[in-house]
C-alpha positions in Angstrom: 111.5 121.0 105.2 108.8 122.3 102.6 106.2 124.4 104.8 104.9 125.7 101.4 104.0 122.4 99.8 100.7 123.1 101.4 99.7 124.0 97.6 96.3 124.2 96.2 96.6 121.9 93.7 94.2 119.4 94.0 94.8 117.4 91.3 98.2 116.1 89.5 97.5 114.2 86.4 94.4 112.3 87.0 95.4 111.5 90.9 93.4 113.9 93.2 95.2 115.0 96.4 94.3 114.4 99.6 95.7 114.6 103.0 99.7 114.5 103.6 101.2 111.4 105.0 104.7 112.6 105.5 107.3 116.0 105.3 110.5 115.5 104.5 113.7 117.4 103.7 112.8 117.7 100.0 109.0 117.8 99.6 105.8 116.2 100.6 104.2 113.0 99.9 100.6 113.2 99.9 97.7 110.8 99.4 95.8 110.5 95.7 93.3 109.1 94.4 93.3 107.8 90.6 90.2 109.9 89.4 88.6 106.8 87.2 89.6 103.9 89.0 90.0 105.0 92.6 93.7 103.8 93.0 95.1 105.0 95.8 98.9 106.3 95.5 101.4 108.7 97.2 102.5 111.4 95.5 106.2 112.7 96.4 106.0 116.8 96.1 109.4 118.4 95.6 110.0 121.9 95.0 112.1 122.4 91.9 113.6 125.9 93.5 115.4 123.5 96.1 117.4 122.2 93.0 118.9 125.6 92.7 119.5 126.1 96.5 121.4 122.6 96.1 122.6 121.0 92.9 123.2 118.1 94.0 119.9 117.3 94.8 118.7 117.2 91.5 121.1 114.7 90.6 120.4 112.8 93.9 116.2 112.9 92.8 117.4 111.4 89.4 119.0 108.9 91.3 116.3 107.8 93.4 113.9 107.8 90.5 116.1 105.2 88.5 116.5 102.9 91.0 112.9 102.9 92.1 112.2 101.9 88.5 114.5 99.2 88.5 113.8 97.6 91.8 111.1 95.2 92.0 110.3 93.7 95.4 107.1 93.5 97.6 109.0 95.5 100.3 110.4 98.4 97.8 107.7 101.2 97.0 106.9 101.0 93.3 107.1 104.4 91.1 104.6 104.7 88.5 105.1 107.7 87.0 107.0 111.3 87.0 104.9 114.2 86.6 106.0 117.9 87.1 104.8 121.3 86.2 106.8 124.8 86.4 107.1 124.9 90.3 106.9 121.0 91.2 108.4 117.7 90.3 105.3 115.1 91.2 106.7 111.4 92.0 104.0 109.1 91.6 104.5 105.9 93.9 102.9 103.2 95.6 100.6 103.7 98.4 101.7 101.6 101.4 98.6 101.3 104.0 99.0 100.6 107.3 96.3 98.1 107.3 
């Protein structure tokens, strides 16, 4: 689990973070908001250190980020976009409410 995902970033891209919806074994996903259009999204945090802990995991990321651009179906999250910066790989996906 990523206890230190609770960053101060507030922005990635042009999505501003919010609350967090989930933990997980490899990072975060937290609420966003598109800052123009007021999209909401989840955005998947993972810590690029754990991809020297394990190397398998960053083939295993890869993995999950091809086939979530390939699959189309209304119950498969989308992916929109990759982002990352020196610490973080940012995993821009569909937003799936509750409501």
């Amino acid at each position: 689990m990523v206890d230190d995902v609770e960053i101060k970033i507030k922005f990635v891209g042009s999505y501003i973070l919010d609350k967090t919806l989930g933990v997980g074994a490899t990072g975060k996903v937290k609420l966003a908001k598109h800052s123009k259009t007021s999209e909401k999204v989840g955005v998947k945090i993972i810590k690029k250190d754990l991809f020297y802990d394990k190397p398998s995991l960053r083939l295993k990321i890869q993995r999950e980020i091809s086939v979530m651009k390939l699959m189309y179906h209304p119950h498969v999250i989308k992916i929109f976009d990759v982002l990352e910066d020196s610490k973080y790989l940012f995993l821009i996906i569909e937003y799936a409410s509750r409501d």
